[in-house]
N, C-alpha and C positions, 0 to 999 in steps of 0.2 A: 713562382713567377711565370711559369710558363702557362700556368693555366688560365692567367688572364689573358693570354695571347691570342689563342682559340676565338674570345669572346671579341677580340678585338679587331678580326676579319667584318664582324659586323657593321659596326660603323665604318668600317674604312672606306664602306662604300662611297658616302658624303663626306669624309673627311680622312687620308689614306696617313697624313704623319701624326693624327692626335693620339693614335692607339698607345703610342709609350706615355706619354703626358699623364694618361688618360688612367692607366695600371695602377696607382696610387691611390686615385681618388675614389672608386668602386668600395674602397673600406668604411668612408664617410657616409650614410645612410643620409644625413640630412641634403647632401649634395641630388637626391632624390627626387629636392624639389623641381631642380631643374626639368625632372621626368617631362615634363612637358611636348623636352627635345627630344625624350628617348623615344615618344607614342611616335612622335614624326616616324624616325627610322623604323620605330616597331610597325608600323604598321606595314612596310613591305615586309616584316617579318611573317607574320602568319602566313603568308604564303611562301618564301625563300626554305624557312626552318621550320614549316610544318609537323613534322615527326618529331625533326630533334629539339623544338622547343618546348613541347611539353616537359621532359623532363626534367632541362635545368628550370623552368618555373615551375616546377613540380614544389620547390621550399618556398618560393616567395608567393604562395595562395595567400600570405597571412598581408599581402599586400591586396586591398579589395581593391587595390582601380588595374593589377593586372587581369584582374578576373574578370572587370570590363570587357575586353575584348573577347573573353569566351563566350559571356551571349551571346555574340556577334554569332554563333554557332549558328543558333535559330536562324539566322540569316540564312544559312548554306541550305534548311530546311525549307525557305521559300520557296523553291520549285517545285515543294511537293503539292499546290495548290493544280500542279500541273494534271491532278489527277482528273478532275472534271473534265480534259480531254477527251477521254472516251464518246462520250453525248455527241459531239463534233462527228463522230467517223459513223452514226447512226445507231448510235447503241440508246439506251434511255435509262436515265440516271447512273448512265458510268456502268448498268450490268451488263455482262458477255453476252455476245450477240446482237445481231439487229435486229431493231426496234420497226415493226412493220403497218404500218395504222392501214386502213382500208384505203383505196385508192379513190383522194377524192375525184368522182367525175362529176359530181355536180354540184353548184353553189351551198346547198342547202347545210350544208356543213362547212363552211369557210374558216374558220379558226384554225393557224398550224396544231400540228401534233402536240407540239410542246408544252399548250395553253392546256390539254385535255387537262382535268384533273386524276384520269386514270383511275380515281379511287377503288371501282371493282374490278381491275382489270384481271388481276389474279383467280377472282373468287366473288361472288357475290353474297351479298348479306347474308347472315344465319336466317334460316327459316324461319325462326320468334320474328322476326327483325323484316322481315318481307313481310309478313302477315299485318302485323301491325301497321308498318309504309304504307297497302295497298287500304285498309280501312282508313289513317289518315288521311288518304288522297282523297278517297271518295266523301269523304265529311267535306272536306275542304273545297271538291268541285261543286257539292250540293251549295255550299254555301255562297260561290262565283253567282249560280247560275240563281239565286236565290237574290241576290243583288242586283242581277240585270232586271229579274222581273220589276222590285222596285221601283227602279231606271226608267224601263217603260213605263208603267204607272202613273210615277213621277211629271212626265214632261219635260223634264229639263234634259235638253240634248246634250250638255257637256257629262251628264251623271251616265248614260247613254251611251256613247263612246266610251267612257272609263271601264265599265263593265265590259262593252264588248272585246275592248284590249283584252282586260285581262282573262275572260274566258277564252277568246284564239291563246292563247299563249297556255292554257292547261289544258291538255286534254283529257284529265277528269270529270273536268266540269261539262266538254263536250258528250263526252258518255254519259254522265247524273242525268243531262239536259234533255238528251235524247231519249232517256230509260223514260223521264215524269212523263206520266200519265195523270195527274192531277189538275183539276180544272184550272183554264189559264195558262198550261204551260208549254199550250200551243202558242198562244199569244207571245209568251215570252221567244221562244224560237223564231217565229215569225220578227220580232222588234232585233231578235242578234242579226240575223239573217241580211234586214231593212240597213243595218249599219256596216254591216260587214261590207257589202255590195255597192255600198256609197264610198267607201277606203277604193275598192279594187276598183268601179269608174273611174273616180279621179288618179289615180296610180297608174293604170292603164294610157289615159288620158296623158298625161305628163311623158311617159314614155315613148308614146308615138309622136309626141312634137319632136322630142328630143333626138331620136334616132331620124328622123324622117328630115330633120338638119342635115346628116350625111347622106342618109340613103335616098332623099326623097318622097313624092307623096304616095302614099300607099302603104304607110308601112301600119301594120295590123295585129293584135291581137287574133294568135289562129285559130278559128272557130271550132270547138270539138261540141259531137253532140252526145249526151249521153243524157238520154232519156231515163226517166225513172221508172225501176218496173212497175207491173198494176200491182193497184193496191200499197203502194207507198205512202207513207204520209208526206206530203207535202212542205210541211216543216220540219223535216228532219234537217238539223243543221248540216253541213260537209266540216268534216276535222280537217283538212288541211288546204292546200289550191298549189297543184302545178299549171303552168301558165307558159307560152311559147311565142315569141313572138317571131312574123315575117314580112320580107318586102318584096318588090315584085323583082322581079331579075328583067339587066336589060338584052336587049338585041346581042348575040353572038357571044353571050357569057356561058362557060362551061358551068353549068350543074348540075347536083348528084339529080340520077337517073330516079324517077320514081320508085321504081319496082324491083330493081336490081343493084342491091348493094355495092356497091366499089365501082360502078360505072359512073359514065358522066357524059350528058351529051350539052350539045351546045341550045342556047335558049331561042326562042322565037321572038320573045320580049313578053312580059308580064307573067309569066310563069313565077308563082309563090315559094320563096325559098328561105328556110330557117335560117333567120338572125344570131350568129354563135351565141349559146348560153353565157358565155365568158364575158362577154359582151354586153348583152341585153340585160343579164343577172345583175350588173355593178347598177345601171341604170334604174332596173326597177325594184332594186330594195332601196334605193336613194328616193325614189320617188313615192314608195308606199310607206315609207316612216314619214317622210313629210305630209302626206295624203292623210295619214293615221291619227299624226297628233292636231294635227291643225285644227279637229273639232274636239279636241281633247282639254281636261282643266289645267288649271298652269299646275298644279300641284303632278299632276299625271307626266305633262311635257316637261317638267322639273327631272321626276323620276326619270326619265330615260332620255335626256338633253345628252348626255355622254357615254350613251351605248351607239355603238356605229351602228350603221345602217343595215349591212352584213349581219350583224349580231341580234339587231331590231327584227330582221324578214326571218331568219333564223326562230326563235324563239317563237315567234308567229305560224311558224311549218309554211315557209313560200317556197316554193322549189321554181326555178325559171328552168325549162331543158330545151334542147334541139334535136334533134333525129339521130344524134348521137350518146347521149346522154343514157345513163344506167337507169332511166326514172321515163323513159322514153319506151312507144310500143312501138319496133322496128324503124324503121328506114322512112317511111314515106307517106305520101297519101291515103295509097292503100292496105299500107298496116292500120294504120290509125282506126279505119274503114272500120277492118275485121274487128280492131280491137273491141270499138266503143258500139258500133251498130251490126254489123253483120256474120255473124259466127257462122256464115254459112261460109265467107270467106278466105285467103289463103295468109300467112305469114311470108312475106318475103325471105326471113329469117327466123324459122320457128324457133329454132336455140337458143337466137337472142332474146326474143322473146319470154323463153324460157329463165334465162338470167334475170331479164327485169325482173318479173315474179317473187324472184328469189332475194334479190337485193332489194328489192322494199323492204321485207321484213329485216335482213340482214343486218341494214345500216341500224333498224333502231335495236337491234341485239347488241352493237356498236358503241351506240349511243347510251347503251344502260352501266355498259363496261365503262365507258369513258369519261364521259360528259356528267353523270348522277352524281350527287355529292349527298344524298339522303337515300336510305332507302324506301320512303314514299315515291320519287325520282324514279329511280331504279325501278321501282314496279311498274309507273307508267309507263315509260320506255318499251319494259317486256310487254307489257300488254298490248300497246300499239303495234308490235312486232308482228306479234300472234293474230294480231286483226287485220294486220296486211295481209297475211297468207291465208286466210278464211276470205275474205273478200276479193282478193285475186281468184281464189277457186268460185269462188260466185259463177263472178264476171266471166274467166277465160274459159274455166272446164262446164258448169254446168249446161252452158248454152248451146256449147260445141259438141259437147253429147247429144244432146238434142235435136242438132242437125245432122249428126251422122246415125243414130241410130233411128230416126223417122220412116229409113228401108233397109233395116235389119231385125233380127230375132223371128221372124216369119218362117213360113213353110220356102224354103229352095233358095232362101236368104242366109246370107254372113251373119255370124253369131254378133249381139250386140257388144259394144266395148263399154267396158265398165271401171271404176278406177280400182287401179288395186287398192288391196285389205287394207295395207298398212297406211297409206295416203286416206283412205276415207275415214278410217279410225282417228289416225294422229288432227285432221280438220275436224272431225267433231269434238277432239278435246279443246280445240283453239275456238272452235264455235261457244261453247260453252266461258266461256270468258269475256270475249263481247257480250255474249248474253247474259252477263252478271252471276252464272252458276259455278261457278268457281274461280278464284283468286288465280294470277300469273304462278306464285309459289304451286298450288296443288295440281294446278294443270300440269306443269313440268314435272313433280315427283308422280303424275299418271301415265304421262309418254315415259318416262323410266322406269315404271313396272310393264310397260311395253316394249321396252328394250331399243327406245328411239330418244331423240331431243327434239326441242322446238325446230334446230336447227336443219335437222333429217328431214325434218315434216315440209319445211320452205326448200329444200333439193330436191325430193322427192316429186315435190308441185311442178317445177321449172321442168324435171323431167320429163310429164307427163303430159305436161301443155308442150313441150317439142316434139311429144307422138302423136298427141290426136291430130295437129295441125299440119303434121307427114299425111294424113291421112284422106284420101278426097273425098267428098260430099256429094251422092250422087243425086 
């Protein structure tokens, strides 16, 4: 008798005089049915007699609806959903540590982190698996640029467009294009070229009404000139377009100093001063996918009706920068100057300069880790990499040798500067890759019997254009 007693604390919470009544009827199993009333009460029970109820329901398992309430278990498991926290506090997919992407400073990469697909981020393809990527690529760009020809051919200006979309958006097909040498396939460069230039007018065009709403008239596409050396062909397509735009500054507006980074003086009025990228970027990829598809077929403006605009100039390689931007040659004016026309003159910030250099090739190292979902992919990426940092050394060092050593190596003269072994060696391996003499894979396992990376090879550069350009030109 007393042992129903115990059990009978329980209910007496809702009901404190049934407990004697109550002692009797616990014999009757059918009285069970009631149970109904007991889930009532039971259910502040899993929490009250936690510990001590398992074991008096430890005989009555052979009742399945008290077992009921033990799945309820899985409940108390819920929170472990909580695990995907981690990602939250900067980690990526829940592993230890934080998750560090490149710091974007400039549109050309606008996708969060989290969209990357990361897929080589660890590791890049098996060597079988690059080699084969980088000949699928180049079949597949011969076959782009094999289509534009067509296109021209053709006459029909929507077939025209279609092509040239899709050639800007590979740059395999850029490389095939440029490599033919076969009759006609000047003509064909020449017809991408004619299309392409018809997008960036009208893009351009759109852009300067739109900012020139707030800022007023003037506002412009900033003129860069970059002559092509002798003996260039004329057709040679451009793989990518950075593009900057500015507007006049008015009376007694402080802005950054031409020539002297972090200064700022105040304006006279009309003085040209960069439109933030952050700014002008959103505007002119909104305006160069409109520009793009507009002479496009509906099947074409089908296809990418639901790629934003971001993701449309993206895929296209549009980089919008300002004078601050990673994709940018210094400060001002007169970096620009030295950049594009003058190697005879100074880097306001040779270092920075040096950076840039190095984060062109950089990002698309980046980009083969991140963004590749093939290893076709994945090779482009490397390659274009590899051919930022060969054509940065063109452009910044050969010229600037040039000038500095024009009164050197003589009788009663300073010895001439030369680039060191390792930087001239590791650019002719990356030379050889835009020139079609070996794949991204083998280039990379030849800078590793050199005991360097592609990576060494783009620091090494940055480094070397922040010395000669220490250096005065007499």
């Amino acid at each position: 008798p007393d042992a129903p007693k115990p059990d009978a604390p329980k209910p007496d919470a809702p009901k404190p005089d049934a407990p004697k009544p109550d002692a009797p009827k616990p014999d009757a199993p059918k009285p069970d049915a009631p149970k109904p009333e007991a889930p009532k009460p039971e259910a502040p029970k899993p929490e009250a007699p936690k510990p001590e109820a398992p074991k008096p329901e430890a005989p009555k398992p052979d009742a399945p609806k008290p077992d009921a309430p033990k799945p309820e278990a899985p409940k108390s498991e819920a929170p472990k959903p909580e695990a995907p926290k981690p990602p939250d506090s900067g980690s990526k997919d829940g592993k230890k540590g934080p998750y560090k992407p490149p710091e974007p400073v400039s549109p050309k990469d606008p996708k969060p982190p989290e969209k990357h697909p990361d897929k080589y981020k660890d590791e890049p393809p098996p060597v079988a698996d690059r080699e084969k990527g980088w000949k699928e690529g180049q079949a597949e760009g011969r076959a782009k640029f094999d289509k534009m020809s067509e296109a021209a051919k053709s006459g029909d200006p929507q077939k025209a467009r279609d092509a040239a979309i899709e050639m800007q958006m590979d740059k395999q097909s850029l490389y095939e294009g440029n490599r033919n040498k076969a009759p006609g396939a000047g003509d064909t460069r020449t017809k991408f070229k004619e299309e392409i230039n018809k997008i960036y007018d009208k893009a351009d065009d759109g852009v300067k009404n739109r900012l020139g709403e707030k800022y007023g008239p003037g506002v412009q596409k900033k003129p860069i000139s970059n002559p092509p050396k002798p003996g260039a062909d004329p057709t040679k397509m451009s793989i990518d377009r950075d593009v900057t735009f500015e507007r006049p500054a008015k009376p007694g507006e402080m802005i950054p100093h031409p020539s002297k980074p972090g200064e700022f003086v105040q304006a006279k009025g009309g003085e040209m001063v960069d439109i933030p990228a952050k700014e002008s970027g959103k505007v002119y990829n909104e305006e160069f996918k409109k520009a793009a598809l507009e002479g496009a077929s509906p099947e074409t403006k089908a296809k990418y009706e639901k790629t934003s605009a971001d993701e449309f100039a993206r895929k296209m390689d549009q980089t919008v920068t300002d004078r601050l931007s990673n994709d940018a040659y210094g400060r001002g004016p007169s970096d620009l100057k030295t950049a594009m026309e003058d190697p005879k003159g100074n880097f306001s910030d040779p270092s920075g300069v040096g950076k840039t250099a190095e984060f062109k090739a950089d990002e698309w190292y980046e980009k083969a880790r991140r963004d590749a979902t093939t290893p076709a992919e994945h090779e482009t990426y490397v390659a274009e990499g590899m051919r930022q940092t060969s054509k940065q050394y063109d452009n910044q060092v050969d010229n600037r040798l040039k000038a500095l050593n024009a009164d050197r190596g003589g009788e009663g003269q300073p010895p001439k500067v030369e680039p060191p072994p390792k930087l001239k060696d590791g650019i002719d391996v990356l030379k050889d890759v835009a020139d079609n003499r070996l794949s991204p894979a083998e280039a990379e396992a030849k800078l590793k019997a050199m005991g360097k990376t592609k990576e060494d090879v783009a620091r090494d550069l940055g480094d070397f254009i922040n010395k000669i350009y220490r250096m005065p030109v007499n």
